[in-house]
C-alpha positions in Angstrom: -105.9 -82.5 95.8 -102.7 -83.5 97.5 -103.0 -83.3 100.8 -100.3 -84.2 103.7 -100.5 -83.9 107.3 -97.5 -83.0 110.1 -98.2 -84.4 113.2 -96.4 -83.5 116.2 -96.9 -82.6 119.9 -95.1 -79.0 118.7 -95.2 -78.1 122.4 -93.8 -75.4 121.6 -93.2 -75.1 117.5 -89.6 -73.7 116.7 -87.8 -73.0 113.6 -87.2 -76.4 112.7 -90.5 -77.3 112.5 -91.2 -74.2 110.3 -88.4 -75.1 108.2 -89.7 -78.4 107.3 -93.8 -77.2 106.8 -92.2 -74.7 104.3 -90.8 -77.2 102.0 -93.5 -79.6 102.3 -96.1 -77.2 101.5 -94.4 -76.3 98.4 -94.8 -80.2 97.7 -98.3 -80.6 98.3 -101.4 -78.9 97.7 -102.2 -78.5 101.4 -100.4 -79.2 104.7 -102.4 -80.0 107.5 -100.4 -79.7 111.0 -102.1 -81.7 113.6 -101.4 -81.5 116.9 -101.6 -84.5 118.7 -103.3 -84.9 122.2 -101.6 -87.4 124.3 -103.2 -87.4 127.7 -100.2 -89.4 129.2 -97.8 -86.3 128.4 -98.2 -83.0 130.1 -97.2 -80.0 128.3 -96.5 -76.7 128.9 -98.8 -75.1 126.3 -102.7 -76.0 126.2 -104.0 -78.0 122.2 -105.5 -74.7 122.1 -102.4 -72.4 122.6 -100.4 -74.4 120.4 -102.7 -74.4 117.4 -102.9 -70.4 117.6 -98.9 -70.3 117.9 -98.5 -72.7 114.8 -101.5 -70.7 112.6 -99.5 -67.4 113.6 -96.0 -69.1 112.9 -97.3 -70.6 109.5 -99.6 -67.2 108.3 -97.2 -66.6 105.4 -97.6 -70.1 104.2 -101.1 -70.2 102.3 -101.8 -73.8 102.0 -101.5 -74.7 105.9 -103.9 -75.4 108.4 -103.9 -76.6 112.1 -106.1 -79.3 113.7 -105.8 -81.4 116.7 -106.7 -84.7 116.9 -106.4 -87.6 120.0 -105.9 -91.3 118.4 -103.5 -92.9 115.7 -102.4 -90.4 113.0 -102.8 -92.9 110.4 -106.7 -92.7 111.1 -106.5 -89.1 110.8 -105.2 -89.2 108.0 -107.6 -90.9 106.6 -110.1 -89.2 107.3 -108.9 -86.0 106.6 -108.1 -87.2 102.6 -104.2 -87.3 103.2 -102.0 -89.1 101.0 -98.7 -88.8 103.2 -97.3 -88.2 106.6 -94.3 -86.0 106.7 -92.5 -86.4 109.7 -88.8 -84.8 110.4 -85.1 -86.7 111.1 -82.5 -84.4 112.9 -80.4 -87.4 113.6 -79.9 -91.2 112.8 -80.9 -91.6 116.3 -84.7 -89.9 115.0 -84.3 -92.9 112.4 -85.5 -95.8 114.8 -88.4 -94.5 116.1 -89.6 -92.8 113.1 -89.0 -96.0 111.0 -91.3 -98.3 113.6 -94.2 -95.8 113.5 -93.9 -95.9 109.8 -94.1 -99.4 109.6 -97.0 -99.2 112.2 -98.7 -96.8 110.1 -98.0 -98.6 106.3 -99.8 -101.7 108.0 -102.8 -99.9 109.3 -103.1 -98.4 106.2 -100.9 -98.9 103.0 -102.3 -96.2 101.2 -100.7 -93.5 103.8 -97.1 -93.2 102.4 -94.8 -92.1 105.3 -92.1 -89.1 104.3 -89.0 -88.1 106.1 -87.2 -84.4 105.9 -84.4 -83.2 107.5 -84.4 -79.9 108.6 -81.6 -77.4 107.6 -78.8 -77.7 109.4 -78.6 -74.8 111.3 -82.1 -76.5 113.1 -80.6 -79.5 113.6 -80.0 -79.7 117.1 -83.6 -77.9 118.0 -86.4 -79.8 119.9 -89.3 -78.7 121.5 -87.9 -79.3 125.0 -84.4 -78.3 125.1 -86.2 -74.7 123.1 -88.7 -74.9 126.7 -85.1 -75.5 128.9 -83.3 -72.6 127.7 -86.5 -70.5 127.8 -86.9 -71.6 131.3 -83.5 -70.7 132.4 -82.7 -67.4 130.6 -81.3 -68.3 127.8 -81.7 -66.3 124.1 -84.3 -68.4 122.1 -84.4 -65.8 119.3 -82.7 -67.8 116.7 -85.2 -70.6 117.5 -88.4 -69.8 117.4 -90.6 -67.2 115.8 -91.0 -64.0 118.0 -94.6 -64.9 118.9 -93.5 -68.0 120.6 -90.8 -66.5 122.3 -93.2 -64.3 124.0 -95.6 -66.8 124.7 -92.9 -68.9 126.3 -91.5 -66.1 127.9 -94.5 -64.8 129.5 -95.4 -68.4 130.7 -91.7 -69.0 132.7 -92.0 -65.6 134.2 -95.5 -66.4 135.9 
């Protein structure tokens, strides 16, 4: 089995996200998102919360499931029988970063192959915290994010 995994904070997931998980799932035999615990960030929606918003975002998407995990992807990989990371590029500036860690990664482990995807233009702009900013102030997130996570997101600014 061909197994990949999409790690991410995904605090909250938006369109972009869901855009790239579709393709890669059609790649692979299973997609494993994991949503990674960093105990230096602090974000707006609990591991918890944002496992059940990915598993409702993804539900039309057989091969995916959703784990958390706290330590170096690349080990969790591992362990979980993963051949490949998939991570996504919006812009060249995404390159730098995303090149180190897969350098990091291929030297921890050179069996893990790290793979890039772009999502489709009309997501290019979206990240996790800019989707929390116009949330937070009012704006229309519809386009964005799936209507569950509007909600959520809603609900959570309005307390």
């Amino acid at each position: 089995m061909k197994r990949i995994i999409y790690p991410g904070t995904f605090d909250p997931i938006h369109n972009g996200h869901i855009d790239i998980a579709n393709r890669a799932s059609h790649l692979f035999d299973e997609l494993i998102f994991v949503v990674a615990i960093n105990n230096e960030k602090e974000p707006l929606l609990s591991s918890a919360e944002r496992e059940n918003l990915i598993t409702r975002s993804t539900v039309h998407l057989t091969n995916v499931r959703v784990e958390s995990f706290d330590g170096l992807v690349v080990n969790y990989a591992k362990r979980s029988g993963a051949i490949a990371i998939i991570r996504g590029l919006r812009h060249v500036s995404d390159f730098e970063f995303e090149f180190q860690m897969a350098m990091m990664n291929y030297n921890l482990n050179p069996d893990i192959t790290s793979m890039f995807m772009m999502p489709d233009e009309k997501y290019i702009h979206l990240n996790s915290t800019i989707v929390k900013d116009v949330a937070r102030l009012g704006g229309d997130i519809t386009d964005y994010v799936p209507d569950i996570v509007k909600k959520v997101l809603l609900a959570k600014y309005k307390a």
